[in-house]
Each structure stands twice: as structure tokens, then as C-alpha cells.
N, C-alpha and C positions, 0 to 999 in steps of 0.2 A: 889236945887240940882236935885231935878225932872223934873224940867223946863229946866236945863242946858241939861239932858240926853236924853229930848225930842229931845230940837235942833240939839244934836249931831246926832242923830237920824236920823231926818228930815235931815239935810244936807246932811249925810250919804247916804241916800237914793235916794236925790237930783244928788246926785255926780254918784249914781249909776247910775241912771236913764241916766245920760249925754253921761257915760262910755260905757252904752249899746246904747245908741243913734248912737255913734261915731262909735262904734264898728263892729252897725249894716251898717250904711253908707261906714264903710269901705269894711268890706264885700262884701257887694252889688256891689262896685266900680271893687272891684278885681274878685268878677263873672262875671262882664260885662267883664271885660278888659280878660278873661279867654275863652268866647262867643266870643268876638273880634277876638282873636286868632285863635280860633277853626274853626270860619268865613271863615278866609283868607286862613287856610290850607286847609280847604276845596275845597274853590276856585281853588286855587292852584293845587290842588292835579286834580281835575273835569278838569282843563285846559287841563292836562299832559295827561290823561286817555284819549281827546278825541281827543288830537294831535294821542296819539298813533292808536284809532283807527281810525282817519282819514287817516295815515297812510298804517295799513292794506286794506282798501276801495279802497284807490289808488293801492298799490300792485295787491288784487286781479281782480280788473279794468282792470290791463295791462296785467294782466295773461289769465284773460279768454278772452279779445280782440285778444292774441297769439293763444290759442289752438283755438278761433274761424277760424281765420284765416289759422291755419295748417289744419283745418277741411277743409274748403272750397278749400284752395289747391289738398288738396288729393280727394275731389268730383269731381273737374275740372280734374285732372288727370285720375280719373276712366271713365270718360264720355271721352275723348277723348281716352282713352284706346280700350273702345268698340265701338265707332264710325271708328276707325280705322280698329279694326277686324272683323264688320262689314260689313265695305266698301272693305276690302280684301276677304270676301268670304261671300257674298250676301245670294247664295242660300244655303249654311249648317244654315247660320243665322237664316233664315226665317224658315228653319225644326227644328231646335232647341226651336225660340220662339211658334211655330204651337204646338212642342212637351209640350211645359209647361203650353198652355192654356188650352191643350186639359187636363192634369193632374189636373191642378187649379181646370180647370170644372168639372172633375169628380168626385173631392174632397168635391166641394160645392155641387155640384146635390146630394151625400150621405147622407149630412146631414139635404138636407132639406127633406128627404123619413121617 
């Protein structure tokens, strides 16, 4: 009867051994296949993130191409602005700029004393 209760024992334990075998393997399967997932939506998710900000890049690409653009309009405009009021009255021109170089200079001459 000692011998029978060994075996039962022994199989017992046998059988446990097998059940945790299985158990563990199954596990293992379902963290991979969990890792799997988690993979893909990563992926996923990383694709979407950098459509999006490829996205903004273009936007602000064509945005600052616009205000560069309105910028430089409006310099071409200011240069023929005073090309023209210059070429209409020559000589207040030249006493205007005579006048602002003469201040420029006295500005800087100040500060280097």
C-alpha cells in the first residue's frame, strides 16, 4: 500500500510537472502573440504620427514660402516707392540723406569719446 501511494505520488507529480510544462508554454505563446500585437500597433500608430507630422511640414513649408513671398513683394514695393520720390525731387532727397548721415555720425562719433 506504501508502494501503491508512492506511485500515486510519483505520477501525481509527473502529471504536474506536464500541466505546468503546458501551462508554461502556453503562456509564453500568449505573451508572444500579446508582444505581436502590441508590435503592430505600434507600428501602426508611428505610421499615423508621422503622416501627421509630415503633414504639418508641408503646411508650414507653404506657409512660410507665402509670407516669404508677401515679404519680398512688399520690399519691391517700398524700393520703387522711394526710387520714385526720389527721382521726383532729387535735391530735398539728397538734404534729407546729407541730413541723416550727418546725425548717424554724430551718434557714432559720441560714443566712441
Amino acid at each position: 500500500m506504501a508502494t501503491q501511494a508512492k506511485d500515486d505520488i510519483k505520477a501525481d507529480i509527473k502529471t504536474l510537472k506536464e500541466d505546468l510544462k503546458t501551462g508554461a508554454r502556453e503562456e509564453t505563446q500568449r505573451l508572444k502573440d500579446k508582444a505581436a500585437q502590441a508590435q503592430a500597433k505600434l507600428a501602426e500608430k508611428s505610421d499615423e504620427v508621422r503622416q501627421q507630422a509630415r503633414g504639418y511640414y508641408d503646411t508650414a513649408r507653404v506657409r512660410g514660402r507665402e509670407y516669404y513671398d508677401d515679404a519680398a513683394e512688399r520690399v519691391d514695393e517700398a524700393q520703387r516707392y522711394i526710387t520714385e520720390r526720389v527721382q521726383e525731387r532729387p535735391v530735398q532727397s539728397t538734404a534729407i540723406a546729407l541730413g541723416v548721415g550727418v546725425v548717424i555720425g554724430l551718434l557714432l562719433s559720441g560714443r566712441r569719446r
